[in-house]
C-alpha positions in Angstrom: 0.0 0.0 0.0 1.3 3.7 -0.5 0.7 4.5 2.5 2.6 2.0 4.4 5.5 2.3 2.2 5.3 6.1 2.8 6.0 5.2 6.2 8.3 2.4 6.0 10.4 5.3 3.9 9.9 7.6 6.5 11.0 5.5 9.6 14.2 4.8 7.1 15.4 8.4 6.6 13.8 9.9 9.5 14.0 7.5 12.8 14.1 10.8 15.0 10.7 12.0 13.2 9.2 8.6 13.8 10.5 8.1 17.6 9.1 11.6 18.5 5.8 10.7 16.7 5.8 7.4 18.9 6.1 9.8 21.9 3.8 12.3 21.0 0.3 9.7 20.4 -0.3 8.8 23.7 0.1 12.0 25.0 -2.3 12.9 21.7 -4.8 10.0 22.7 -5.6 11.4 26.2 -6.1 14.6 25.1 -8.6 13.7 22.7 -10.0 11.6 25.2 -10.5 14.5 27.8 -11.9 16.8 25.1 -15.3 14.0 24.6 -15.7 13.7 28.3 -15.4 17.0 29.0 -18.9 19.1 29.0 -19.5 21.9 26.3 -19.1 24.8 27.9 -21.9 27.6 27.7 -20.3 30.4 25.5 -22.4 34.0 25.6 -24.0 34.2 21.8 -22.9 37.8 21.6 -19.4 36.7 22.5 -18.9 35.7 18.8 -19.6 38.6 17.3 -18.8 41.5 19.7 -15.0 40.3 19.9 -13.9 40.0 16.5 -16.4 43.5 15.7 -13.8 45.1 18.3 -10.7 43.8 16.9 -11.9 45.3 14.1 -12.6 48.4 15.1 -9.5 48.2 16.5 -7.3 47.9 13.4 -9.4 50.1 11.5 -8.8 53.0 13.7 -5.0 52.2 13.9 -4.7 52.1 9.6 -6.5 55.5 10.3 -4.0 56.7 12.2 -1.1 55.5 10.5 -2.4 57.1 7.2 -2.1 60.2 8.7 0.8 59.9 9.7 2.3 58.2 6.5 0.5 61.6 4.4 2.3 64.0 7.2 5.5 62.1 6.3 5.3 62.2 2.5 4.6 66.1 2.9 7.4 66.1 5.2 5.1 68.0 7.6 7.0 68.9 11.2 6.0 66.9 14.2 4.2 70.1 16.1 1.8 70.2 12.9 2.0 66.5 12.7 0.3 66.7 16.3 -2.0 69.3 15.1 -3.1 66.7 12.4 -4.0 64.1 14.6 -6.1 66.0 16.7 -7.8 66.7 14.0 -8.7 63.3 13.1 -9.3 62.6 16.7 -6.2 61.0 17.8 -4.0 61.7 20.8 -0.9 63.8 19.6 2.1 61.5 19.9 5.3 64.1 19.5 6.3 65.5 22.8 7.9 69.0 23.8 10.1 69.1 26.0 12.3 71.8 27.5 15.7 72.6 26.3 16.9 71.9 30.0 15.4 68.4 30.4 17.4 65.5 31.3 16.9 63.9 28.1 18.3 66.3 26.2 21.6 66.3 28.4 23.2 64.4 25.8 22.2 66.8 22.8 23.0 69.9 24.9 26.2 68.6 25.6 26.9 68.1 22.2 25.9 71.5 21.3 28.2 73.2 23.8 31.6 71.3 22.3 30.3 72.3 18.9 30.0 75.9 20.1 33.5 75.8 21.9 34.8 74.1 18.8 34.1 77.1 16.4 35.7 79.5 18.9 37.0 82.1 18.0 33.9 83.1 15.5 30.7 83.1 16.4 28.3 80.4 16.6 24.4 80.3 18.2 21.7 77.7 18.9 18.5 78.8 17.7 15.1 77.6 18.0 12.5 77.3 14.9 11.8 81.4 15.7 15.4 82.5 15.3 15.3 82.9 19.8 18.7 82.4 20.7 18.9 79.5 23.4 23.1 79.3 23.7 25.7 81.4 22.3 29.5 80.9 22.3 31.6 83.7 24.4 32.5 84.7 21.0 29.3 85.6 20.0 29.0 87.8 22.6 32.1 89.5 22.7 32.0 90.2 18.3 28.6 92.2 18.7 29.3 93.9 21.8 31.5 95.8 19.7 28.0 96.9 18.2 25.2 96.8 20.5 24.3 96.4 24.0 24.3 92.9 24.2 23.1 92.8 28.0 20.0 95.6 26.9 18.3 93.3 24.8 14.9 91.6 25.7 15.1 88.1 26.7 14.4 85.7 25.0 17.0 87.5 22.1 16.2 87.3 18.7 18.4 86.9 16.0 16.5 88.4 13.6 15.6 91.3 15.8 19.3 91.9 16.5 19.3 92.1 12.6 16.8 94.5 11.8 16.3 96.6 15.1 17.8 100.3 14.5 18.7 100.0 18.0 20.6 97.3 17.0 22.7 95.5 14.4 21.0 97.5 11.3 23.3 100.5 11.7 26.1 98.9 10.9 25.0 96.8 8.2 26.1 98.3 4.6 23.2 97.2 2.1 21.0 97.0 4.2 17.7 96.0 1.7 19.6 93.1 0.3 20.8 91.9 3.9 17.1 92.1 4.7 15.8 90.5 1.2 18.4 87.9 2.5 16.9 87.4 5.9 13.3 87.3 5.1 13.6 85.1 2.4 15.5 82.7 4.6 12.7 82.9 7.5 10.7 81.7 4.5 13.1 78.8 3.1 14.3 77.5 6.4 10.8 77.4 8.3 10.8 73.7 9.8 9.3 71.8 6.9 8.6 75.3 5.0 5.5 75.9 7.1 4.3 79.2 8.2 2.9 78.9 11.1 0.9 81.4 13.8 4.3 82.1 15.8 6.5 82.5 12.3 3.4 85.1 10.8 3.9 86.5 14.2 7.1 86.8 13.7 7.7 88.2 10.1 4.8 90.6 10.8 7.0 92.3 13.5 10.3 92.2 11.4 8.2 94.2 8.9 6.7 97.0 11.2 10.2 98.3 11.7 10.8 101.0 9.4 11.8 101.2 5.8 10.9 96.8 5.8 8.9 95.7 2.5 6.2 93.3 2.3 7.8 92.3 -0.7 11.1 91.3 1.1 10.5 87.3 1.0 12.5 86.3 -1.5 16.5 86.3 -1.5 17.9 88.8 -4.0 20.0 87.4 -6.9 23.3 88.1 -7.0 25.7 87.8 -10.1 29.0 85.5 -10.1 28.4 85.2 -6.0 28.5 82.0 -4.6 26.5 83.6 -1.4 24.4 86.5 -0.3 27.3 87.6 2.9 26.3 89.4 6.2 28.4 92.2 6.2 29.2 94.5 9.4 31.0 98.0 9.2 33.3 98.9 11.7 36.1 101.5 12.1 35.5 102.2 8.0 36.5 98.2 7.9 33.7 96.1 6.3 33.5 92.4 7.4 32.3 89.9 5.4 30.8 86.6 6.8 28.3 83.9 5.9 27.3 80.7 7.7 26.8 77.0 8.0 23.3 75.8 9.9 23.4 72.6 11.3 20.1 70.6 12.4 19.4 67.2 14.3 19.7 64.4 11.7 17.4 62.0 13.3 14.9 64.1 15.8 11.7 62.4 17.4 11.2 65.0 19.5 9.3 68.7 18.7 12.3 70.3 20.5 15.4 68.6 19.0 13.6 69.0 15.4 13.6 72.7 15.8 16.9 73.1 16.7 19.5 74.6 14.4 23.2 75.9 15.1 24.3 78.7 13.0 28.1 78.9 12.7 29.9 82.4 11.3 32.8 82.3 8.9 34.8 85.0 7.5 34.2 85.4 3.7 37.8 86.5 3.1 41.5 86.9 4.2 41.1 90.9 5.0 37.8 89.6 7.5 39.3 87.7 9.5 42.4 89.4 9.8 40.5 92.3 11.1 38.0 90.2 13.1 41.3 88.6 14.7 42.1 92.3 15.9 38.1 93.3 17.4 39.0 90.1 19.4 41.8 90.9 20.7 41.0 94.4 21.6 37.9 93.0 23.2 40.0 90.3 25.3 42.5 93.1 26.2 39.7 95.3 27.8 
């Protein structure tokens, strides 16, 4: 029969298979033995359909869920708006904010203080997504005190306020509508995932009520044969010519550490940083 000489082949190549079988059916005859004494027990009738209905409720609500979340992904929308969206559909935000001075963020503050030490001697911030300064360098410091009041600025400071406050920076910025073009326009292309939100329109709506600031300032100026649109500061009749590197979090999971971004100053040429060499000397002298 096929059958038995199925398993005369199988006892032949597999003895282990066949010994554990030979194991495993009396073990397999008292179970079945216990299942047709044992009574049926009474199962509620709703039980079978109220169960699975909830699982599948269940799973329908979390493909909800994670389609919002794959459509906020795809439009690359930031986590604060990303919790917006949820609430919206009626799910629990899931992107926390924490403070800048929380113990989980020890180990990104940390990093952003040797970063800040590392660029000594130019100057180097950490900003949030509205351009409020949260940790300077003493660089930083010490280059625009040369300027400005440092210490008579309102807390939190602004970078952008520093910028385009005539009690400020602006004095000593030659050309100044394309310094602002410049500014604006980056508010604009660096907003965390290009978004506008109420806090940003808050913001730009206050960087244009100072005087002689266009509307139409939200797009960087074009300039020929220049490889960047530099800050430039006048001092002494010396101009000095910088631009900068922003650095964000690669991989942030957390509203705060996604808003974060490190702006480091360089000088644009030899005759810069020979001169900003001297400020800082002068400065450390005093």
């Amino acid at each position: 029969m096929p059958n038995e000489r199925s398993e005369a082949l199988q006892d032949e190549f597999f003895p282990h298979r066949t010994e554990i079988a030979k194991r495993a059916r009396p073990a397999a005859a008292r179970m079945a033995r216990h299942a047709r004494q044992e009574p049926a027990r009474a199962v509620p009738r709703h039980w079978h359909f109220a169960a699975p209905d909830q699982l599948y409720r269940k799973r329908q609500e979390h493909a909800r869920r994670q389609n919002v979340l794959r459509l906020a992904d795809a439009l690359d929308v930031p986590f604060r708006e990303r919790n917006t969206l949820l609430l919206a559909a009626g799910y629990a935000p899931i992107y926390s904010e924490g403070s800048f001075d929380d113990q989980e963020m020890q180990g990104v503050t940390n990093a952003l203080k040797r970063m800040l030490r590392q660029h000594e001697p130019f100057p180097a911030v950490v900003m949030d997504r509205y351009w409020n300064v949260l940790m300077t360098n003493d660089a930083t410091l010490r280059f625009f005190g040369h300027f400005t009041d440092m210490a008579a600025r309102p807390a939190p400071r602004n970078l952008l306020h520093l910028m385009f406050d005539p009690s400020g920076m602006r004095p000593f910025i030659p050309d100044w509508n394309t310094t602002a073009k410049s500014l604006l326009g980056r508010v604009f292309r660096e907003s965390v995932g290009r978004v506008i939100d109420a806090r940003t329109k808050e913001l730009i709506d206050s960087l244009l009520a100072y005087p002689d600031v266009s509307a139409e300032w939200q797009t960087s100026p074009a300039i020929e044969n220049a490889p960047i649109i530099p800050l430039s500061f006048m001092k002494d009749g010396h101009v000095l010519r910088f631009f900068s590197l922003v650095t964000t979090v690669g991989t942030p999971q957390m509203i705060t550490t996604q808003e974060l971004r490190v702006e480091c100053m360089f000088p644009l040429d030899d005759a810069t940083e020979v001169r900003y060499a001297e400020l800082m000397k002068a400065a450390a002298e005093q």
